[in-house]
C-alpha positions as a Markdown table, in Angstrom:
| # | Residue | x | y | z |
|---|---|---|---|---|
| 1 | Unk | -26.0 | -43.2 | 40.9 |
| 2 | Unk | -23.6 | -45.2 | 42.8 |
| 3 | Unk | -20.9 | -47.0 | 41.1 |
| 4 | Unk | -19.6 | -50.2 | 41.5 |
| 5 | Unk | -15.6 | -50.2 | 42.4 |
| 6 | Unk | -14.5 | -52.8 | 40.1 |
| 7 | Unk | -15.4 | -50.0 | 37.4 |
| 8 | Unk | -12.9 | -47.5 | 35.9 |
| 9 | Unk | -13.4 | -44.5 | 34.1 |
| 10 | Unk | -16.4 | -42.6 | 33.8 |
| 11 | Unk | -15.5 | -39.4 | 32.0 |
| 12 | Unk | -18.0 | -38.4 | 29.6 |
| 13 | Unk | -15.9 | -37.5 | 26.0 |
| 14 | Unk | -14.4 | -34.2 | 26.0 |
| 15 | Unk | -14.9 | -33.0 | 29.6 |
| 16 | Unk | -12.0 | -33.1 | 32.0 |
| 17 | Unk | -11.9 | -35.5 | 35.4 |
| 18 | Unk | -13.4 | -33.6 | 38.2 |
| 19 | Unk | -12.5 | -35.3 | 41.5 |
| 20 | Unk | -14.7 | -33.4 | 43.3 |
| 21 | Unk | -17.5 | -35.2 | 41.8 |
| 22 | Unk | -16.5 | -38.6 | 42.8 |
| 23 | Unk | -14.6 | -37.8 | 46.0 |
| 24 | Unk | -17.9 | -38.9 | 47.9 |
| 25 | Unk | -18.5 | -42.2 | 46.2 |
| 26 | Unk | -14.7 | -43.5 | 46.2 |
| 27 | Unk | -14.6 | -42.6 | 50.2 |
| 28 | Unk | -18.1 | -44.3 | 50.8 |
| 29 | Unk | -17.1 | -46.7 | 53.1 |
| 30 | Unk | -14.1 | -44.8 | 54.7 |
| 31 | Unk | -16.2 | -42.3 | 56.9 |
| 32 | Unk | -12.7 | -41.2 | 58.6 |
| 33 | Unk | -11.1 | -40.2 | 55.0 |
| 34 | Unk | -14.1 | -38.9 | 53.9 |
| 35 | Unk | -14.7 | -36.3 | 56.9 |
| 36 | Unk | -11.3 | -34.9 | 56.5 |
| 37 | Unk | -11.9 | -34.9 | 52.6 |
| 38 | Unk | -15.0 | -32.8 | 53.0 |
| 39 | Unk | -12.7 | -29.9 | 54.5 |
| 40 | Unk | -9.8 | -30.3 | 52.7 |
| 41 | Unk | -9.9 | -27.9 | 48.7 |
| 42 | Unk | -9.5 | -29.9 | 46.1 |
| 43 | Unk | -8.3 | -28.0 | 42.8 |
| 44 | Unk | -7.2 | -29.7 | 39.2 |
| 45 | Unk | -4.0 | -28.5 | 37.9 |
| 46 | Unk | -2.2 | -29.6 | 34.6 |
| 47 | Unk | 1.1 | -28.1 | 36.4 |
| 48 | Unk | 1.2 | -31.1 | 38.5 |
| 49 | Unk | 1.8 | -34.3 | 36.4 |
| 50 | Unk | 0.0 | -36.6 | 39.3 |
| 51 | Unk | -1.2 | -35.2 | 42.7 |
| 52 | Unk | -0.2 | -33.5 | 46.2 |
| 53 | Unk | -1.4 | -31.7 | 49.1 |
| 54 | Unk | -0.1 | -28.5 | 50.6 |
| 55 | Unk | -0.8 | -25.4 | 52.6 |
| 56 | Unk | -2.3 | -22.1 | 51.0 |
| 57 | Unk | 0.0 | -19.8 | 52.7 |
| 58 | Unk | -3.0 | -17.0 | 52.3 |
| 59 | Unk | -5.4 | -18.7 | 53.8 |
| 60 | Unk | -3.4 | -21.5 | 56.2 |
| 61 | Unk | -5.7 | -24.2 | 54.4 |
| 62 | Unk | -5.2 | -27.6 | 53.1 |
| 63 | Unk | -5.2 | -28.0 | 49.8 |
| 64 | Unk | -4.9 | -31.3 | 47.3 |
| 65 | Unk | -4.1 | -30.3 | 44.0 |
| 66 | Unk | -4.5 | -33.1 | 41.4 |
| 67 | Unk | -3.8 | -33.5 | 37.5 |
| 68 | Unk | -6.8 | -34.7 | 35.9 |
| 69 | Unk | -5.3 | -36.5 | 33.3 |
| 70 | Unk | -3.6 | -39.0 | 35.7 |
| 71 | Unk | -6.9 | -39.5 | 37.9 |
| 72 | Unk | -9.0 | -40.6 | 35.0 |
| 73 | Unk | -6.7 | -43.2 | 33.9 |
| 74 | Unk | -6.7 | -45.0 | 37.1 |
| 75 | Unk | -9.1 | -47.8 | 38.7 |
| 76 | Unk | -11.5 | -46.6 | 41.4 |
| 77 | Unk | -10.0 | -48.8 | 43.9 |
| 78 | Unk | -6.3 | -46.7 | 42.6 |
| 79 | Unk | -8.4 | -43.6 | 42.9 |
| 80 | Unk | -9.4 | -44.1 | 46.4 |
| 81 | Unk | -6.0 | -45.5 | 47.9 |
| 82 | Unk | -4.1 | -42.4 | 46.0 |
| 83 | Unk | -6.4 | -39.8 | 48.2 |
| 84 | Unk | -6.1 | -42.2 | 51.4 |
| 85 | Unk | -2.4 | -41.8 | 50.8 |
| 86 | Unk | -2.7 | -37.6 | 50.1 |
| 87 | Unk | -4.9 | -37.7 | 53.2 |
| 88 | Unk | -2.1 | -40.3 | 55.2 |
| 89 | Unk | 0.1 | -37.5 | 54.9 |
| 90 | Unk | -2.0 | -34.6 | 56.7 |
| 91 | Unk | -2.5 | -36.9 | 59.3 |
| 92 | Unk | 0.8 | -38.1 | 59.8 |
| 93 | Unk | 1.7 | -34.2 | 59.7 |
| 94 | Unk | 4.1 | -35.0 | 56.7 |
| 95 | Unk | 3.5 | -31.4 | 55.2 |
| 96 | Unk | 3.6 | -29.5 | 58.1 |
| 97 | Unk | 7.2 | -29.3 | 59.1 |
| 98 | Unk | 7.2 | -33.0 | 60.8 |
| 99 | Unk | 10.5 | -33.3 | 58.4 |
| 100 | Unk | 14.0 | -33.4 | 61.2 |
| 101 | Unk | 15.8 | -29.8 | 60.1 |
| 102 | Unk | 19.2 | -31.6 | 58.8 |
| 103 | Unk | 17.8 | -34.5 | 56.1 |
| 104 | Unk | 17.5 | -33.5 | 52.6 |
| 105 | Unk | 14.2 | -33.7 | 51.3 |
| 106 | Unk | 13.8 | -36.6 | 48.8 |
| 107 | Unk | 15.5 | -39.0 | 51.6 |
| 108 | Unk | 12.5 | -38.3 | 53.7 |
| 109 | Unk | 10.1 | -37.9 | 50.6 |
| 110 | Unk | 11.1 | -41.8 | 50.8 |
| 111 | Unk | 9.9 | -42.7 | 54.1 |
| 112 | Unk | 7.1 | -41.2 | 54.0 |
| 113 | Unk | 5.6 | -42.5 | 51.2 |
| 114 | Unk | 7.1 | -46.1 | 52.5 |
| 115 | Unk | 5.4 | -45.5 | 56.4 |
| 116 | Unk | 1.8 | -44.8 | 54.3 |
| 117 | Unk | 2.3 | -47.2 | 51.8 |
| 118 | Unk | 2.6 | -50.0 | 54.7 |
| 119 | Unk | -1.3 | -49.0 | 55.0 |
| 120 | Unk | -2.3 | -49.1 | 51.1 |
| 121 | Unk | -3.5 | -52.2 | 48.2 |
| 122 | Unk | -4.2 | -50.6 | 45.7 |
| 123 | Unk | -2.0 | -48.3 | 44.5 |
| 124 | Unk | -0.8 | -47.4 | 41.0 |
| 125 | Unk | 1.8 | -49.5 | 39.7 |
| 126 | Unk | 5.3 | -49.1 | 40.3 |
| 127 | Unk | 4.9 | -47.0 | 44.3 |
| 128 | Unk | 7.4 | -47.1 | 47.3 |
| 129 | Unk | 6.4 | -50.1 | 49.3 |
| 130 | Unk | 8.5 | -51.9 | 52.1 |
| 131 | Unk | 8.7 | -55.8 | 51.4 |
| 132 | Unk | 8.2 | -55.6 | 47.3 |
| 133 | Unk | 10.0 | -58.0 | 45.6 |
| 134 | Unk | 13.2 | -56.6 | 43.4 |
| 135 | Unk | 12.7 | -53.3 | 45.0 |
| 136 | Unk | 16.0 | -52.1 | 47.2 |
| 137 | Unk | 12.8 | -52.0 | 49.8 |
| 138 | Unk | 12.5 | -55.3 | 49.6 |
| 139 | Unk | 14.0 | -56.1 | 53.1 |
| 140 | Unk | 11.8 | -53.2 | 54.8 |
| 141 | Unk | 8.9 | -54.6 | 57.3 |
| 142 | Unk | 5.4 | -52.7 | 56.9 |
| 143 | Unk | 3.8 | -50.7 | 59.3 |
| 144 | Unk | 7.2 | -48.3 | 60.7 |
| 145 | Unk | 7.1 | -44.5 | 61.2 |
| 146 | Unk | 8.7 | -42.3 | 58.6 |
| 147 | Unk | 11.1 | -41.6 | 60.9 |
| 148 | Unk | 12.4 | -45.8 | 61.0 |
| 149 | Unk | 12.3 | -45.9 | 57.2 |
| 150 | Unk | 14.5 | -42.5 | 57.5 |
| 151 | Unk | 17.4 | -44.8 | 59.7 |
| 152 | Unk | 17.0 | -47.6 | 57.2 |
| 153 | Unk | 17.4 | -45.6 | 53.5 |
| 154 | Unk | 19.8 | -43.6 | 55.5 |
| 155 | Unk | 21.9 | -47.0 | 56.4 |
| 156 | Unk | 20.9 | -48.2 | 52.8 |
| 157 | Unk | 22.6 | -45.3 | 51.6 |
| 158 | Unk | 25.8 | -45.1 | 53.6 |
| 159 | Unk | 26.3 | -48.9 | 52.6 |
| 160 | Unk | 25.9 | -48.2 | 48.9 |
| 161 | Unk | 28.5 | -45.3 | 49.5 |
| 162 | Unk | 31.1 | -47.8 | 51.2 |
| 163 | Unk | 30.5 | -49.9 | 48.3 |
| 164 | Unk | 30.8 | -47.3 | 45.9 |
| 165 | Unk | 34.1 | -46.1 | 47.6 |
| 166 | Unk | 35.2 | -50.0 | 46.8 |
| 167 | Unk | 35.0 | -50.0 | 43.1 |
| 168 | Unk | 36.4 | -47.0 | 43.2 |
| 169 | Unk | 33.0 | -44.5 | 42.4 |
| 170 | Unk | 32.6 | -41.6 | 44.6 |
| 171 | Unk | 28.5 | -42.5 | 45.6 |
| 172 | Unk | 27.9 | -38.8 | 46.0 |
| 173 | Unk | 24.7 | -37.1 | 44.6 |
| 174 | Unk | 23.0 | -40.4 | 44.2 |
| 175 | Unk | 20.0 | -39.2 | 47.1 |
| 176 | Unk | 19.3 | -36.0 | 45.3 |
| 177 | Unk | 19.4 | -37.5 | 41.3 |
| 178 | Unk | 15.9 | -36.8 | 40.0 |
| 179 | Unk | 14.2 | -40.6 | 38.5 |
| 180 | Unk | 10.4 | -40.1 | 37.6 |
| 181 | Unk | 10.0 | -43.8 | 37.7 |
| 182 | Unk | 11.6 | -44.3 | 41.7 |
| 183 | Unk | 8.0 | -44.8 | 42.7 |
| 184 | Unk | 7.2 | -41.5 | 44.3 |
| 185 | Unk | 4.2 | -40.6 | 42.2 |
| 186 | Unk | 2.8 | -37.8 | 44.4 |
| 187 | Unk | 4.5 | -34.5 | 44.8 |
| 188 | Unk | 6.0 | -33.1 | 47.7 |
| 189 | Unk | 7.4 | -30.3 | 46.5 |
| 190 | Unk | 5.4 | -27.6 | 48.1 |
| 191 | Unk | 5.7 | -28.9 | 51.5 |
| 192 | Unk | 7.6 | -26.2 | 54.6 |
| 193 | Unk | 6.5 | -22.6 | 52.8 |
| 194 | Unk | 5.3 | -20.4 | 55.5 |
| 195 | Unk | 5.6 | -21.9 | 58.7 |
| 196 | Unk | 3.0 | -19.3 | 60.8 |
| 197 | Unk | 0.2 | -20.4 | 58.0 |
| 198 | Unk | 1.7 | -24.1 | 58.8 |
| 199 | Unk | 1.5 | -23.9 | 62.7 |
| 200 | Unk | -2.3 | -23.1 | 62.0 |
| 201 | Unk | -3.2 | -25.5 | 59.3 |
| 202 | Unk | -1.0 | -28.0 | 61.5 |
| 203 | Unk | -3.3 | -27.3 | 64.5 |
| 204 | Unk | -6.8 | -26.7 | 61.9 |
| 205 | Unk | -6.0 | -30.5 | 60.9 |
| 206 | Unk | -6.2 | -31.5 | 64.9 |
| 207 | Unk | -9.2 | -30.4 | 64.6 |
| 208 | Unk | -10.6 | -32.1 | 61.6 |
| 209 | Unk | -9.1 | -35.5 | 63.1 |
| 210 | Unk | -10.9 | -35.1 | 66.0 |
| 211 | Unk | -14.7 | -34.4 | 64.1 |
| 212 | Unk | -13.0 | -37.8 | 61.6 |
| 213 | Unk | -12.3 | -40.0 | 64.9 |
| 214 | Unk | -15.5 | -38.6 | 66.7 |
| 215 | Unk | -17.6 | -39.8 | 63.1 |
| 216 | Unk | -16.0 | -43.2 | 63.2 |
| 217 | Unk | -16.3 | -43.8 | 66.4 |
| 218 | Unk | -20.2 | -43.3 | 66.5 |
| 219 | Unk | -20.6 | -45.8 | 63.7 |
| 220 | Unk | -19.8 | -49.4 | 63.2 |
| 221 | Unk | -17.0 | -49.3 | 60.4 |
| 222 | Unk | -16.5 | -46.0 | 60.8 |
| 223 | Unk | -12.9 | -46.5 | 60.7 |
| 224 | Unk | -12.7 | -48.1 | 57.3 |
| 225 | Unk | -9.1 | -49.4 | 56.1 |
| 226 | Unk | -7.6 | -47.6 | 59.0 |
| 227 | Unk | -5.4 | -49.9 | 61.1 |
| 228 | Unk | -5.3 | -50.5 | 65.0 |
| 229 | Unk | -2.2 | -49.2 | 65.2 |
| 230 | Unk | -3.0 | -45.9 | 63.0 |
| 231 | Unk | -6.0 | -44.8 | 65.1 |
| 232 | Unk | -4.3 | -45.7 | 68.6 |
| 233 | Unk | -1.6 | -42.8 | 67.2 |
| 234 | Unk | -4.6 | -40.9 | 66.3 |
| 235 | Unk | -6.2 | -40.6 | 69.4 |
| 236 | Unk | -3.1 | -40.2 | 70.8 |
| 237 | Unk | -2.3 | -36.8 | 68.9 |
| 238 | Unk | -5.5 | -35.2 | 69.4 |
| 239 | Unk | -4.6 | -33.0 | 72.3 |
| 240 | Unk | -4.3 | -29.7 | 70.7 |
| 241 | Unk | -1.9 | -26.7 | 71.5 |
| 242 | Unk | -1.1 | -23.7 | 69.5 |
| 243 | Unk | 1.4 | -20.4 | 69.7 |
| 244 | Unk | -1.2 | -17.9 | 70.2 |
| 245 | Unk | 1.2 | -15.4 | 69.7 |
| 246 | Unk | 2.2 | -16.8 | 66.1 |
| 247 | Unk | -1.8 | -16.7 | 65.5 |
| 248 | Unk | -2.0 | -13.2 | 66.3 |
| 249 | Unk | 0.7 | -12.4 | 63.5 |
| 250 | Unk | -0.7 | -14.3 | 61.4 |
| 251 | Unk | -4.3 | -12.8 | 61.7 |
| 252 | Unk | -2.0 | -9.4 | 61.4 |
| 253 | Unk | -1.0 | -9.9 | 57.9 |
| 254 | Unk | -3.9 | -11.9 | 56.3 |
| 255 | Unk | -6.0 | -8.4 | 57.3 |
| 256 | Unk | -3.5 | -6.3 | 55.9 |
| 257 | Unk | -4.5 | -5.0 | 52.4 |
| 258 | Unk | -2.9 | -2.8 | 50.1 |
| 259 | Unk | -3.8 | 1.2 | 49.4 |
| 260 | Unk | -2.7 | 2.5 | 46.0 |
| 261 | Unk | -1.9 | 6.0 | 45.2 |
| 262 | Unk | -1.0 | 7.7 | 42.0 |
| 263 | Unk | 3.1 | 9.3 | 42.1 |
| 264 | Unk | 4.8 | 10.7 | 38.7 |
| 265 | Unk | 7.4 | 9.3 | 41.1 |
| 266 | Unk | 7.4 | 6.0 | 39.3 |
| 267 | Unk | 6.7 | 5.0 | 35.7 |
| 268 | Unk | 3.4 | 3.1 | 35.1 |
| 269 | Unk | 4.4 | -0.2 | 33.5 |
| 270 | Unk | 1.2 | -0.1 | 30.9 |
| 271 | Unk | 1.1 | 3.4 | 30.2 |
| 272 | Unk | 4.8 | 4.4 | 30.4 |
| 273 | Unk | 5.4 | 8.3 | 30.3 |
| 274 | Unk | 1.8 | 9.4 | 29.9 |
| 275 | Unk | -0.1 | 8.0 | 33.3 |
| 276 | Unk | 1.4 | 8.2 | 36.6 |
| 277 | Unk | 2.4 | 4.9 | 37.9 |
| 278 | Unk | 0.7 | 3.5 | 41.4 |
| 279 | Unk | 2.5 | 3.2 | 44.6 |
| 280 | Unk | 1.3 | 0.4 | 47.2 |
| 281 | Unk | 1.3 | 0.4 | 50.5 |
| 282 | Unk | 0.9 | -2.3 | 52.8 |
| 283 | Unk | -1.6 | -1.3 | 55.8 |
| 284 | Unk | -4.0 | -3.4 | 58.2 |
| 285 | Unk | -6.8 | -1.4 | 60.4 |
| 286 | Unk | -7.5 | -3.6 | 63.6 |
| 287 | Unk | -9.4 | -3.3 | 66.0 |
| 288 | Unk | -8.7 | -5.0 | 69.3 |
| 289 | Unk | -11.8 | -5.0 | 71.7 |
| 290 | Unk | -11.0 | -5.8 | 74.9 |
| 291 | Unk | -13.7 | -7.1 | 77.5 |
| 292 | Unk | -13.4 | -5.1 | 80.6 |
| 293 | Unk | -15.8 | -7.4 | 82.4 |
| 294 | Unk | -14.7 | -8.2 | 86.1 |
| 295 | Unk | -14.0 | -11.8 | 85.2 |
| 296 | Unk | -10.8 | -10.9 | 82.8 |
| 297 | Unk | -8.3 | -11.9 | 84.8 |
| 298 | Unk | -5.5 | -9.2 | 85.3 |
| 299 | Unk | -3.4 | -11.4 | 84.2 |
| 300 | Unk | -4.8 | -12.3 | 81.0 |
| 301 | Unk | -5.0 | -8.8 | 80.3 |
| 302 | Unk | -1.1 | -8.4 | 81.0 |
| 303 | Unk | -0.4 | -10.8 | 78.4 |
| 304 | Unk | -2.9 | -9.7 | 75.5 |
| 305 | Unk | -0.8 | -6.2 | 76.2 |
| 306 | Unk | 2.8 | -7.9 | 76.1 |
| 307 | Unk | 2.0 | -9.3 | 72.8 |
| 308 | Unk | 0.3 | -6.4 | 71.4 |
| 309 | Unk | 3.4 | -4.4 | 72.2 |
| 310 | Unk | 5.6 | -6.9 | 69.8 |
| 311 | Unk | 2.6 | -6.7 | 67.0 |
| 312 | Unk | 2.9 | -3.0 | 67.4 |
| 313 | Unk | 5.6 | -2.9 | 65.5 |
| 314 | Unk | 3.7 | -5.0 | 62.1 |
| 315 | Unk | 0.9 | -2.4 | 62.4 |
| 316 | Unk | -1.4 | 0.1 | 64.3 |
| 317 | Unk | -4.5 | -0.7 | 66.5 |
| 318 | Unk | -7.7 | 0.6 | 67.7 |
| 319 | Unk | -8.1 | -0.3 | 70.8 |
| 320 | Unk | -11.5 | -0.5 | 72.0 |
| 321 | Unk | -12.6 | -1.2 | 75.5 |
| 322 | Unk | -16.0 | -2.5 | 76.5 |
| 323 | Unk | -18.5 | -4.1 | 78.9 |
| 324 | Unk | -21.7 | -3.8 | 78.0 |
| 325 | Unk | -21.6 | -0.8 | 76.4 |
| 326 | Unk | -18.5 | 1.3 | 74.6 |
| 327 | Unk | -17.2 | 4.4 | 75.2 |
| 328 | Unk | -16.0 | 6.0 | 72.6 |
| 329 | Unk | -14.0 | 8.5 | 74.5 |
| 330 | Unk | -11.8 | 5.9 | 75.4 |
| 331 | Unk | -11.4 | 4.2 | 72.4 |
| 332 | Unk | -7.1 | 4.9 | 71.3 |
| 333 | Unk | -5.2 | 4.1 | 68.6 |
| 334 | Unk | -2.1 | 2.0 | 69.3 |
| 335 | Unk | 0.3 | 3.4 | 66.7 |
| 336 | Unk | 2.7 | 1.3 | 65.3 |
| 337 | Unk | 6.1 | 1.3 | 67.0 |
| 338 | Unk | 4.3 | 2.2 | 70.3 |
| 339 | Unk | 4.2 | 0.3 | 73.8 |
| 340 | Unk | 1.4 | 0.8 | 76.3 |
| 341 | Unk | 0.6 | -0.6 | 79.8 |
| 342 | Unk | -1.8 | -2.7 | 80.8 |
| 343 | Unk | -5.0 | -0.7 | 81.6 |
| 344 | Unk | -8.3 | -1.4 | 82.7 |
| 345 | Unk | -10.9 | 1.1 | 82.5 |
| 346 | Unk | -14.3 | -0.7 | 83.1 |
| 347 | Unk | -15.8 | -2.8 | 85.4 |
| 348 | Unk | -19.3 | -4.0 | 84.0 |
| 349 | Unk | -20.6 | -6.9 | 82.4 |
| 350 | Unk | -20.3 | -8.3 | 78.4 |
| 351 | Unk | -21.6 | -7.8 | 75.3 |
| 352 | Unk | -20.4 | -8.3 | 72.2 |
| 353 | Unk | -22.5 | -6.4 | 69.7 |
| 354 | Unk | -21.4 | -2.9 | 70.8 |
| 355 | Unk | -17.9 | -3.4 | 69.5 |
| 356 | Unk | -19.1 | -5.7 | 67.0 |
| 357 | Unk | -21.4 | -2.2 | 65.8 |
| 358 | Unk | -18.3 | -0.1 | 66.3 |
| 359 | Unk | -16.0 | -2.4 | 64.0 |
| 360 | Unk | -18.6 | -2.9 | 61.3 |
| 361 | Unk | -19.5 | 1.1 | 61.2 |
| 362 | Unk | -15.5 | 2.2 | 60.6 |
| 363 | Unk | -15.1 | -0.4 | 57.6 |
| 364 | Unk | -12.1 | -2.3 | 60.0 |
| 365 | Unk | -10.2 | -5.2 | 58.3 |
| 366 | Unk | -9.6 | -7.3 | 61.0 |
| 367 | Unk | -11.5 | -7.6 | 64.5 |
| 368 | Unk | -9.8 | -9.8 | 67.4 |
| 369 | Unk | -11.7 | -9.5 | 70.7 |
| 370 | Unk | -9.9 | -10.4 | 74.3 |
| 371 | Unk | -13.1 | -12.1 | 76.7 |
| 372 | Unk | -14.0 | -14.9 | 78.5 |
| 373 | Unk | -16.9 | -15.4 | 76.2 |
| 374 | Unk | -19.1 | -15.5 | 78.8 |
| 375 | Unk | -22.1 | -13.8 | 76.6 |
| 376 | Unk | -24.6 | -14.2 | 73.8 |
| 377 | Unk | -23.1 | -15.0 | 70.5 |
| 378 | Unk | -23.1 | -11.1 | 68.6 |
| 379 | Unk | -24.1 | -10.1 | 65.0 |
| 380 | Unk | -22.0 | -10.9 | 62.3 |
| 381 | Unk | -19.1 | -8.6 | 61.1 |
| 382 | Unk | -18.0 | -7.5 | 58.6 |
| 383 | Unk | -14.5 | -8.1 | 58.7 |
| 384 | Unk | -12.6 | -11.8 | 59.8 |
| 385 | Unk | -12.9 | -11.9 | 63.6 |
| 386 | Unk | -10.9 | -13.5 | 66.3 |
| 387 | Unk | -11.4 | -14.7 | 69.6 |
| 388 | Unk | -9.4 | -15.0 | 72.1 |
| 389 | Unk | -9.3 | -16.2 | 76.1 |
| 390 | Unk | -8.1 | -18.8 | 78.4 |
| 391 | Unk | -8.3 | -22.4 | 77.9 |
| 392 | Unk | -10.9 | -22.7 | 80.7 |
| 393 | Unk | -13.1 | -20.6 | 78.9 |
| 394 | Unk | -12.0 | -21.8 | 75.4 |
| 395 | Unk | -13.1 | -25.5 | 76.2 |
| 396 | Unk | -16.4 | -23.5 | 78.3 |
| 397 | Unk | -17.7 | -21.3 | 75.5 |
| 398 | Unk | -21.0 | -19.9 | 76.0 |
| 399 | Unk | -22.0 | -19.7 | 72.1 |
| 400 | Unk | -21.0 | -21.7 | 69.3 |
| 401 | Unk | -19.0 | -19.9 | 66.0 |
| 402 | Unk | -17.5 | -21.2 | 63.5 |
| 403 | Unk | -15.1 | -18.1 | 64.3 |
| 404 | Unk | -11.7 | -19.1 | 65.5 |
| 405 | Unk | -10.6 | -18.9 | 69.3 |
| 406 | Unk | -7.5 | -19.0 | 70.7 |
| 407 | Unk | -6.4 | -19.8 | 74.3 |
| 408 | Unk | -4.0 | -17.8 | 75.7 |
| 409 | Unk | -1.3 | -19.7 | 77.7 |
């Protein structure tokens, strides 16, 4: 059933708050918050005293992690403008490294909570807003970027310092001191972490903007609460570009995957002295299909090869050549450490499912194939798959996958 905003709590006794079963019906009639909500995790966490949203540096996925507890004592309305704030800040790219290298972190915690506060009603009691009364934010207009509410706490602060300096107080420490009442109720302390998992979540979240401004924009009030100002930025941002050489690293470790053996070389830490402990190492088996069709470019080709040459050195490959057909004799492995030329070796035309075959009979971890896509979509693998070509063919695919495909520059 759908509820009515102006009620509050509807936790049945003794079971815990699960956002995920009210996410829908408090984004009703935002359709832009609620299509990035629907591919953004949501997990409850008593570690967190309130909420905050992050990136899995396994996976390079969002996450909003939320305290139970706190949700269920808030308002609907409260509810819904607390995850339109979470969301504010994956859209304003506040968790992705947006943060200028020299500024201490709870300075810029500030001002972005201040910039998407401009935006927000109904927040809990007691938040960052610019223009409240008796706040020291009091003189602050709405609707700036983080970055002018950055210049203005960081004038704030130096004046405070002068003053400080006048009565004979030093001032200093004052922007790191910890206050759990300062009106930052979210956290942001998991925000930088890896920054190859961030430049793909960063550029994942383009993409989710664009499907949440292409859903607005085919209904009426699509937009919701967002301002004119907010979705002209939007639309603005949604030109997407991405180190494909970063992605290919990244693809590198998240396939590798550890192989234990026994050694009487180290002490097992259950069963000290009577089992042999285990010994881990870190190995990923990739293979790397290459399209050999006439309409790889040379040059595209040149530049899969320079990179793999620099990945080399994180692990070995399998290089497999193909048109429409493999052949096995010259299949290679590219062991690690090793640098090869670019070669071409076939001159046919494309399909996918021999490699495809090939990768899922030898049990590979990762599969990232170099084409122009200009062939049927293949089987499934077994094993996370990559795609990889020019932007002409990236924006010209001939199948549809829910795979990811990168455009080499």
């Amino acid at each position: 059933m759908w509820y009515n905003s102006s009620m509050t709590n509807e936790k049945t006794e003794n079971t815990p708050f699960d956002l995920n079963l009210h996410v829908a019906r408090l984004l009703q009639a935002e359709p832009f918050f609620a299509s990035i909500s629907r591919r953004v995790n949501k997990s409850a966490s008593t570690a967190i005293p309130t909420a905050g949203v992050r990136v899995n540096s396994e996976t390079a996925q969002f996450e909003l992690i939320y305290n139970p507890s706190f949700f269920e004592k808030l308002t609907n309305l409260q509810r819904t403008d607390v995850l339109k704030h979470e969301f504010y800040h994956l859209v304003f790219e506040h968790v992705t490294g947006r943060r200028p290298d020299t500024v201490k972190h709870r300075i810029w915690n500030f001002a972005t909570d201040l910039a998407i506060n401009s935006h927000l009603e109904h927040l809990p009691p007691g938040c960052l807003k610019p223009g409240l009364c008796d706040t020291p934010f009091e003189e602050f207009e709405s609707g700036l970027s983080a970055e002018a509410y950055l210049v203005k706490l960081q004038k704030q602060q130096e004046e405070k310092k002068e003053e400080g300096k006048g009565k004979g107080q030093g001032g200093e420490g004052e922007e790191e001191s910890g206050n759990p009442d300062d009106g930052q109720f979210d956290s942001h302390d998991d925000w930088g972490g890896d920054p190859v998992a961030n430049d793909i979540a960063h550029e994942r979240m383009k993409g989710y903007i664009k499907k949440g401004a292409e859903e607005a924009a085919s209904k009426g009030h699509g937009w919701g609460s967002v301002p004119g100002s907010v979705r002209r930025d939007i639309m603005a941002k949604l030109q997407t570009h991405i180190d494909w050489k970063k992605v290919l690293r990244y693809f590198v470790k998240t396939s590798t995957r550890a192989n234990k053996t026994s050694t009487v070389k180290r002490v097992n830490k259950r069963y000290r002295y009577i089992h042999p402990g285990k010994k881990v190492q870190r190995r990923a088996r990739i293979a790397i299909s290459i399209d050999q069709s006439g309409s790889v470019s040379d040059e595209m080709l040149a530049a899969f090869f320079g990179e793999l040459n620099k990945l080399s050195k994180l692990a070995s490959f399998t290089v497999i050549p193909f048109d429409t057909v493999i052949d096995e004799s010259l299949i290679y492995e590219w062991k690690q450490g090793e640098n090869h030329k670019t070669q071409r070796v076939m001159h046919g035309g494309t399909d996918f499912n021999p490699p495809t075959e090939y990768v899922n009979r030898q049990g590979f971890d990762g599969h990232i194939v170099l084409t122009d896509l200009m062939a049927p979509k293949p089987k499934p693998s077994k094993c996370q798959r990559m795609w990889m070509t020019t932007k002409y063919y990236a924006s010209r695919p001939y199948f549809q996958t829910s795979e990811r495909i990168i455009a080499v520059d």
